[in-house]
DRENLUM-861188 format. One record per residue (C-alpha): residue in one letter; x, y, z; residue number from 0. Coordinates in nm, 3 decimals. Each point is the difference from the previous one (the first is absolute). Example, Ala and Ser with C-alpha at 12.3 -4.5 7.8 and 13.67 -1.06 7.14 Angstrom:
% residues 2
<pt aa="A" c1="1.230" c2="-0.450" c3="0.780" i="0"/>
<pt aa="S" c1="0.137" c2="0.344" c3="-0.066" i="1"/>
//
This chain:
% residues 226
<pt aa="X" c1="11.173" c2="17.436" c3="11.831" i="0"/>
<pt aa="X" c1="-0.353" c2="-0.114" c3="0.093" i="1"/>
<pt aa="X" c1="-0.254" c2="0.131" c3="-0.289" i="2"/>
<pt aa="X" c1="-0.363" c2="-0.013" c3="0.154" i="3"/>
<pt aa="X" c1="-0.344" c2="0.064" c3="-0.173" i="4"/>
<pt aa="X" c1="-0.251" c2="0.160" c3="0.270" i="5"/>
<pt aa="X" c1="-0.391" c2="-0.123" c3="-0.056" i="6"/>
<pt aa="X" c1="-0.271" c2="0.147" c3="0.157" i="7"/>
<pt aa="X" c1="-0.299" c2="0.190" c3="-0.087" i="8"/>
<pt aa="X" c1="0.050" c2="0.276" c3="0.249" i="9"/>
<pt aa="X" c1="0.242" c2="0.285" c3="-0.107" i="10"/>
<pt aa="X" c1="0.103" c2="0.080" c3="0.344" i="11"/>
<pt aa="X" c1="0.097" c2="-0.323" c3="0.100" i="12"/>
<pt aa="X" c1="0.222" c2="-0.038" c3="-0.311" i="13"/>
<pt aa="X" c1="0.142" c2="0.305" c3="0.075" i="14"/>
<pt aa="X" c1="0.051" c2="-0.084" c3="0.351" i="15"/>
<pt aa="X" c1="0.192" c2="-0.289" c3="-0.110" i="16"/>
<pt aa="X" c1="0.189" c2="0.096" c3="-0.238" i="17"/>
<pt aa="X" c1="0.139" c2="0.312" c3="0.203" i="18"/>
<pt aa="X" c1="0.112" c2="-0.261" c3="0.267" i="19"/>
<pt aa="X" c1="0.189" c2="-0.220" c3="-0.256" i="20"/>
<pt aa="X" c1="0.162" c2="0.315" c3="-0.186" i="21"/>
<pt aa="X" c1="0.187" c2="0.062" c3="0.327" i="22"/>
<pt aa="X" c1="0.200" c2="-0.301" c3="-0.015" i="23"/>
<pt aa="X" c1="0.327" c2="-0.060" c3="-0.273" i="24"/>
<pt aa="X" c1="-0.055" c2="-0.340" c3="-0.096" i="25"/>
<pt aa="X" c1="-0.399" c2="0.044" c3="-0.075" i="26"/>
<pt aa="X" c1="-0.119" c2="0.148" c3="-0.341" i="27"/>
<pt aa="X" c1="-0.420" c2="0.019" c3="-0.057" i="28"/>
<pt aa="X" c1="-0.019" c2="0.025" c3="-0.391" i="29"/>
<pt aa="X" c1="-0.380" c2="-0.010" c3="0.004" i="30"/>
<pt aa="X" c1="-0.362" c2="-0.005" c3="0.129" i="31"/>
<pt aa="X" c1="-0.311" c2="-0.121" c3="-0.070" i="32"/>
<pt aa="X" c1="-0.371" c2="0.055" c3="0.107" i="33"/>
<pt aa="X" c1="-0.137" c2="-0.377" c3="-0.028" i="34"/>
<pt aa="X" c1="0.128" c2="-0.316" c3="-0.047" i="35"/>
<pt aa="X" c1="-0.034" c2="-0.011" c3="-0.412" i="36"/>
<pt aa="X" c1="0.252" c2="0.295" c3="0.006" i="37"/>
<pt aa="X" c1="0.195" c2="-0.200" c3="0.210" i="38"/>
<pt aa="X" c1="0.072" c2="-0.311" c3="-0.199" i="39"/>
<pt aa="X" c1="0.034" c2="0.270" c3="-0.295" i="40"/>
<pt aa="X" c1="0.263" c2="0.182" c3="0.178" i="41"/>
<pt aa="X" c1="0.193" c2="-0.363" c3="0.146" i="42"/>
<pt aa="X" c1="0.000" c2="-0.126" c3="-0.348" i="43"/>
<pt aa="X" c1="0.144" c2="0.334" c3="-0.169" i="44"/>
<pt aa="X" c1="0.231" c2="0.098" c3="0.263" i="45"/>
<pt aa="X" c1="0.127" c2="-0.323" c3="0.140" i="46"/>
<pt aa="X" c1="0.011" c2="0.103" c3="0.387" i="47"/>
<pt aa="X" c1="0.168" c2="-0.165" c3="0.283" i="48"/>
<pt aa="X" c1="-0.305" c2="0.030" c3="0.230" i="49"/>
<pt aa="X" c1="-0.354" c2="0.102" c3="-0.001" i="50"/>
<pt aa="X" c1="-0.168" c2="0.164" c3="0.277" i="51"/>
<pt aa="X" c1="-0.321" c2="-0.089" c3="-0.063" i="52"/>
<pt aa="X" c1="-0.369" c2="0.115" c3="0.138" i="53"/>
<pt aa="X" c1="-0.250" c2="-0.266" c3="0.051" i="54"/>
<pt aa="X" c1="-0.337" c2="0.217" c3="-0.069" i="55"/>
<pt aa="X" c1="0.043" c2="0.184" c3="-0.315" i="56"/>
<pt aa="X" c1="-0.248" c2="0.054" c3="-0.311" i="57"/>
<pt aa="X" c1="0.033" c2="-0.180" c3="-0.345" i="58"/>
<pt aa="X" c1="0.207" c2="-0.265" c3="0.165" i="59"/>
<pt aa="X" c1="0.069" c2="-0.089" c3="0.347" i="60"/>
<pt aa="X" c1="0.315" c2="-0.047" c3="0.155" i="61"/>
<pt aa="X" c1="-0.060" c2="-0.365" c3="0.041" i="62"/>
<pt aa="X" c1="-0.084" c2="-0.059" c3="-0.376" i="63"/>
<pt aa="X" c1="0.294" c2="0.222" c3="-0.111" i="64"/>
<pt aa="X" c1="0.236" c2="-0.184" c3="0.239" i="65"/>
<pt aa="X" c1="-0.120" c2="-0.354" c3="-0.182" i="66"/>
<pt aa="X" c1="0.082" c2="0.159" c3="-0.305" i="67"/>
<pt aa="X" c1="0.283" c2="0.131" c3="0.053" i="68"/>
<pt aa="X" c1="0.199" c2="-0.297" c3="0.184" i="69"/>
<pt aa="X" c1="-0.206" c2="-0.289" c3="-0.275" i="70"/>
<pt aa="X" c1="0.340" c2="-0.077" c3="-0.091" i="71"/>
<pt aa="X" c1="0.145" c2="-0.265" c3="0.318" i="72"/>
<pt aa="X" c1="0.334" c2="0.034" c3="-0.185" i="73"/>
<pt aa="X" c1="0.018" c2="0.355" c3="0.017" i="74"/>
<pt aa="X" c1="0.196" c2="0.166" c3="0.279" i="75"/>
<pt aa="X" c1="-0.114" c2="0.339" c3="-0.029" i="76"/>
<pt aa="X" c1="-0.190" c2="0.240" c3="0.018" i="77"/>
<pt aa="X" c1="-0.068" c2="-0.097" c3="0.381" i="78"/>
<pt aa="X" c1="-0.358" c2="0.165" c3="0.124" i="79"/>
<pt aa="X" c1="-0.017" c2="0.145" c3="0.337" i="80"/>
<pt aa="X" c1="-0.372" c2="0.033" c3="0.152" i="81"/>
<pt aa="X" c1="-0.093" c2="0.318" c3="0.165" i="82"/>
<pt aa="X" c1="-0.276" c2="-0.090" c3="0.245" i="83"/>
<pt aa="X" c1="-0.205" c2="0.143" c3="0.289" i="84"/>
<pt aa="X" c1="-0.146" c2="-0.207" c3="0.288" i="85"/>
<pt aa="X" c1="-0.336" c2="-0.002" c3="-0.149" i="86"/>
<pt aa="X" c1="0.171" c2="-0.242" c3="-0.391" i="87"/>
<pt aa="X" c1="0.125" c2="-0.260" c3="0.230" i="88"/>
<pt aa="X" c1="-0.286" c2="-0.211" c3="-0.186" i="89"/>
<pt aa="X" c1="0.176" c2="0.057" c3="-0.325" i="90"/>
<pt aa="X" c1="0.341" c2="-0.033" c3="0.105" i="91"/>
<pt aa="X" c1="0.008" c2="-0.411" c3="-0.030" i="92"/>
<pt aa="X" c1="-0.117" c2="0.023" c3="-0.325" i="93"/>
<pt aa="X" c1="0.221" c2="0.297" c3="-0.150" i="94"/>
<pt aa="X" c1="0.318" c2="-0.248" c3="0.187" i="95"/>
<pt aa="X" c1="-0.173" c2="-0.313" c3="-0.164" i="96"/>
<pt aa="X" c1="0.038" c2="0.252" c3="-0.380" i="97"/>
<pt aa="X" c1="0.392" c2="0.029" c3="0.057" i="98"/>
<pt aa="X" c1="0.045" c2="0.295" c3="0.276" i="99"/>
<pt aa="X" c1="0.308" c2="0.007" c3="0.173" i="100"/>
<pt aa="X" c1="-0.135" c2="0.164" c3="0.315" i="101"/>
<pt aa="X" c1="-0.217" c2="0.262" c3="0.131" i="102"/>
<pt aa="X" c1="0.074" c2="0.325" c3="0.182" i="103"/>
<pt aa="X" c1="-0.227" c2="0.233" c3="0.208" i="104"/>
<pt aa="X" c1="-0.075" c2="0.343" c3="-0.198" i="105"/>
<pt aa="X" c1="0.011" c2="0.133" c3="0.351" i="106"/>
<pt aa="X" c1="0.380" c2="-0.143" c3="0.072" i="107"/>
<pt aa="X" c1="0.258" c2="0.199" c3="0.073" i="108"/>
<pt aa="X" c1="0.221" c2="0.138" c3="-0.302" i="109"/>
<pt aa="X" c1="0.294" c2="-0.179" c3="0.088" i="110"/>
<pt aa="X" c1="-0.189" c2="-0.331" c3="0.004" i="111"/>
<pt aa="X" c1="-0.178" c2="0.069" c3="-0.342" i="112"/>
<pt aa="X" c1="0.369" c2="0.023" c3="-0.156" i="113"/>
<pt aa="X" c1="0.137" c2="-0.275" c3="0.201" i="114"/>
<pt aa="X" c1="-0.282" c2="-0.217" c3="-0.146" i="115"/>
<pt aa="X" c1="0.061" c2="0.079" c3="-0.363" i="116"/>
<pt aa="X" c1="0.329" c2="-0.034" c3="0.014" i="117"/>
<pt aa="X" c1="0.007" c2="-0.346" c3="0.168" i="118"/>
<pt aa="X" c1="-0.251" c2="-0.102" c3="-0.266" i="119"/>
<pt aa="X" c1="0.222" c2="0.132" c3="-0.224" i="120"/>
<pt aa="X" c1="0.250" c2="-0.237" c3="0.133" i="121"/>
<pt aa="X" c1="-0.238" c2="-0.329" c3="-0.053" i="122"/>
<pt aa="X" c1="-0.116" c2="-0.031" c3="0.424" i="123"/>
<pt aa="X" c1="-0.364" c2="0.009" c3="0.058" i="124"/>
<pt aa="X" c1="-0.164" c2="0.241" c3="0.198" i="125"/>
<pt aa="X" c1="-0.212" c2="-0.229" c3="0.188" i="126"/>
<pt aa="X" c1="-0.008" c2="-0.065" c3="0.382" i="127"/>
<pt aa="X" c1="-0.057" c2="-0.337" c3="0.184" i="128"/>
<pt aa="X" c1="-0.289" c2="0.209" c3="0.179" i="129"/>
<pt aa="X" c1="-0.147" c2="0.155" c3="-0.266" i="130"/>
<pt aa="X" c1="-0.012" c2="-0.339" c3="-0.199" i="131"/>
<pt aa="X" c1="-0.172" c2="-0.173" c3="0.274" i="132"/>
<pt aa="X" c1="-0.246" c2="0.266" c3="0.085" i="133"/>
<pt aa="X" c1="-0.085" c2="0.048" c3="-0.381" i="134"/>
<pt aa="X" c1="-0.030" c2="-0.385" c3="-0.063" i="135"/>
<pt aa="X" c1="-0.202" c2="-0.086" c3="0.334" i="136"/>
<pt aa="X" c1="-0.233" c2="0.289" c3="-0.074" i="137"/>
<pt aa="X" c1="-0.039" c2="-0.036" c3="-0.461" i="138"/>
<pt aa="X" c1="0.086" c2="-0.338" c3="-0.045" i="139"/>
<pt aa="X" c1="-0.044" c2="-0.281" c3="0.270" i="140"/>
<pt aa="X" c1="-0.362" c2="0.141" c3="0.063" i="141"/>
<pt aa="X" c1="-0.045" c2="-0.118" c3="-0.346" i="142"/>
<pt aa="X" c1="0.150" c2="-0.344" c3="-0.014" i="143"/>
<pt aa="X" c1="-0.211" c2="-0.285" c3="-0.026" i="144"/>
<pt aa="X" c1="0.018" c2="-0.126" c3="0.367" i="145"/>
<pt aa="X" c1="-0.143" c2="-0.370" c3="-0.067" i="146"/>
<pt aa="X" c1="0.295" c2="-0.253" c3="-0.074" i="147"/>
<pt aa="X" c1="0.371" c2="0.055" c3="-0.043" i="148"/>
<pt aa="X" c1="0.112" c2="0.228" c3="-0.276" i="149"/>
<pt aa="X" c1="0.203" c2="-0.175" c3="-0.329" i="150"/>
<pt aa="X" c1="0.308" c2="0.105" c3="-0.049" i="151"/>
<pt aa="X" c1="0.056" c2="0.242" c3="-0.324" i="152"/>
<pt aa="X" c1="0.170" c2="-0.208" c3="-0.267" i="153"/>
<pt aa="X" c1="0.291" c2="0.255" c3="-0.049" i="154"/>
<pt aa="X" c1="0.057" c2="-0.093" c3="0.398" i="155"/>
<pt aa="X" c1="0.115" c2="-0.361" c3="-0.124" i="156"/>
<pt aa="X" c1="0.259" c2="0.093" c3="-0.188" i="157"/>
<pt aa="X" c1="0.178" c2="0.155" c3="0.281" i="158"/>
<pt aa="X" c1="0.276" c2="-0.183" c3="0.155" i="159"/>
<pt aa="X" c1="-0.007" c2="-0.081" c3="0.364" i="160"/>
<pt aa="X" c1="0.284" c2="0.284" c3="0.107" i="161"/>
<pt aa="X" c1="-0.213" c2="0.196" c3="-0.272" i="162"/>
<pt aa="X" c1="-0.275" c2="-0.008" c3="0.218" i="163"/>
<pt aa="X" c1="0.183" c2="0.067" c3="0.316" i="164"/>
<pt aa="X" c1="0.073" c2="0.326" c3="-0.170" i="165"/>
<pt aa="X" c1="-0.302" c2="0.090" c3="-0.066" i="166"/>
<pt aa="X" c1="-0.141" c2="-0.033" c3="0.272" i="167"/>
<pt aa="X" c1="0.282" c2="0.216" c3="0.159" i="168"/>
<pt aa="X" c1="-0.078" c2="0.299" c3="-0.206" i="169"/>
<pt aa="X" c1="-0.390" c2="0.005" c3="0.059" i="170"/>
<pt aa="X" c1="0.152" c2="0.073" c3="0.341" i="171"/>
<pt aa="X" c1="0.163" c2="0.298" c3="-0.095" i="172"/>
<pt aa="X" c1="0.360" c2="-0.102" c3="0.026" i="173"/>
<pt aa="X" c1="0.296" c2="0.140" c3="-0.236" i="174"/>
<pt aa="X" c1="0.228" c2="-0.189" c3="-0.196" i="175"/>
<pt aa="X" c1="0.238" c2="0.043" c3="0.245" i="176"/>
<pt aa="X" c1="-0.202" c2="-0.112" c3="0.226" i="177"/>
<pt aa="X" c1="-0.079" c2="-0.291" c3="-0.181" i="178"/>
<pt aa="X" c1="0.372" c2="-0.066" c3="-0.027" i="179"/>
<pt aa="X" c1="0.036" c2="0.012" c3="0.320" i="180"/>
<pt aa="X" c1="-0.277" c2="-0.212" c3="0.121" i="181"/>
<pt aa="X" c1="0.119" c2="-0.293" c3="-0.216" i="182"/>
<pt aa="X" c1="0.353" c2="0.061" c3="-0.019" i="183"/>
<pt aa="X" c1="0.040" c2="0.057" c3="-0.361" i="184"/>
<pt aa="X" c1="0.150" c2="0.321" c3="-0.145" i="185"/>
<pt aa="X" c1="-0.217" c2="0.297" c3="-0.098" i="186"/>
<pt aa="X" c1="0.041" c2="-0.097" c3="-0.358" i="187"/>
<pt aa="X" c1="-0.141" c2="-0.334" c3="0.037" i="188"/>
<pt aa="X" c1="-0.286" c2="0.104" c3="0.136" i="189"/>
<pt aa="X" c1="-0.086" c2="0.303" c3="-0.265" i="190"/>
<pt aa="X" c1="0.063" c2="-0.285" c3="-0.216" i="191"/>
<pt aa="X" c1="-0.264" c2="-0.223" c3="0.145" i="192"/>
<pt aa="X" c1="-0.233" c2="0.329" c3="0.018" i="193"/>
<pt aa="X" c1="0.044" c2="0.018" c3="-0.372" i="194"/>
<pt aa="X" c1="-0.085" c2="-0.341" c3="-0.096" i="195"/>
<pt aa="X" c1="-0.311" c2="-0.017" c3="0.219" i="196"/>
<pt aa="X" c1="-0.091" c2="0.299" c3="-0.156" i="197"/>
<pt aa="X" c1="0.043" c2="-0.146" c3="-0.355" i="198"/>
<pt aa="X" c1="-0.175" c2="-0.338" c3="0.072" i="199"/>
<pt aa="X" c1="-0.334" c2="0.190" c3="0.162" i="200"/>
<pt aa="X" c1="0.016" c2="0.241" c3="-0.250" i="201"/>
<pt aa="X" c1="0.021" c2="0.299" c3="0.255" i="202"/>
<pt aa="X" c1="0.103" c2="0.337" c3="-0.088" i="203"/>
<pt aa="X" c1="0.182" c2="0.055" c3="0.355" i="204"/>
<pt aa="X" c1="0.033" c2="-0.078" c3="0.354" i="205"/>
<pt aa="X" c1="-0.392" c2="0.141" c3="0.075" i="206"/>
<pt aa="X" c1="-0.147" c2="-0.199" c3="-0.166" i="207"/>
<pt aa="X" c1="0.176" c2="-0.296" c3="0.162" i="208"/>
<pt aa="X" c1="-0.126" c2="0.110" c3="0.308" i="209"/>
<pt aa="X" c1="-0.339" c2="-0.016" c3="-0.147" i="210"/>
<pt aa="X" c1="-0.007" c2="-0.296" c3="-0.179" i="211"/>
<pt aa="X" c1="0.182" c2="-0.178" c3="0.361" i="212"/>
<pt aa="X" c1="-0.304" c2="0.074" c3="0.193" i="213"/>
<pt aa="X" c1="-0.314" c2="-0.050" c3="-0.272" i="214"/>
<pt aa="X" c1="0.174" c2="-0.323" c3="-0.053" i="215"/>
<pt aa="X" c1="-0.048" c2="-0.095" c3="0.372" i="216"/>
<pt aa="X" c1="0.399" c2="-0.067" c3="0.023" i="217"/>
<pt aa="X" c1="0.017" c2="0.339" c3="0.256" i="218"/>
<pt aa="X" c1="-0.277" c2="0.005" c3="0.252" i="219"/>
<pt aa="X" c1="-0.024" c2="0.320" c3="0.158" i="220"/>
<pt aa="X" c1="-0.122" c2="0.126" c3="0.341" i="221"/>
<pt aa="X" c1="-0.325" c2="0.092" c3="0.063" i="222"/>
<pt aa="X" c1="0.031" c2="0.387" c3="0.047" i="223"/>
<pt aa="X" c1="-0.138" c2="0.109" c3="0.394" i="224"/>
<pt aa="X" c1="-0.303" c2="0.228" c3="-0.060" i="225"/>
//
């Protein structure tokens, strides 16, 4: 059973949401909350698999709650999902850079919305190679210092060299299986490897590999066609 904590500061989209998950077996929402400080409150008390989280909210936004609520790089759950609308894509590299495991449309179809918390659930991330490059062209290179080459982040050093090779591999989206396959290991070995790059960088999943891959310069992407 999935348990999931709906945040967001506008009753009908919490009620939108949770009527979609209520329609499926393995999906149980044991509460809501208006803003992010209820949030936190309600991860901490209830101990939920995943959070569905809203980014604008009062008291606390859904970025801040999301920091708070994944501090812990050890911890394993609860996992936050982001709801988001075209218009947050700003916000989203930050709220991914605070521990979010993903980010779904509010205007996706029902059947995605539970697909996404339950593969969260699971430990994947909900975060697409194109979505990742449009969101870190657009919020992050523009930002960069562009004079001389960037230094490499210390916890980058302590990765081995097939460390680094799998890194790099899932900043471009791919699976452990895919992974596996790509290298000819088994799937194990590379969750394995995923798990100890996690642990040396101090990330709390596989998004924020992804982001720390291309700040650190070791993922260029494309520039995006206008």
């Amino acid at each position: 059973m999935t348990r999931v904590v709906i945040a967001d500061d506008q009753t009908l989209i919490r009620q939108a949401v949770r009527d979609i998950l209520a329609g499926h077996a393995d999906i149980e929402v044991v509460a809501e909350a208006r803003n992010g400080a209820e949030a936190i409150a309600q991860a901490e008390a209830l101990r939920p698999d995943v959070v569905l989280m809203d980014i604008r909210m009062p008291v606390l936004d859904g970025i801040e709650a999301t920091t708070a609520i994944c501090a812990n790089p050890a911890r394993t759950d609860p996992r936050v999902l982001i709801l988001t609308t075209f218009e947050e894509d700003e916000y989203l590299v930050g709220a991914l850079r605070a521990g979010a495991s993903g980010f779904i449309g509010k205007g996706a179809e029902p059947e995605e919305i539970v697909r996404a918390v339950l593969a969260v659930h699971a430990g994947d991330t909900l975060l697409s190679p194109a979505a990742t490059r449009r969101l870190i062209t657009r919020y992050v290179l523009p930002r960069a210092p562009s004079a001389g080459p960037r230094s490499q982040p210390p916890q980058l050093e302590a990765l081995t060299e097939r460390e680094t090779e799998v890194l790099l591999l899932v900043a471009r989206g791919l699976s452990n299986q895919e992974i596996a396959d790509g290298l000819v290991i088994s799937p194990h070995t590379a969750k394995t490897h995923v798990n100890r790059i996690m642990a040396k960088v101090h990330a709390h999943d596989r998004a924020q590999l992804v982001i720390l891959a291309y700040e650190s310069g070791l993922l260029t992407p494309r520039p995006l066609a206008e």
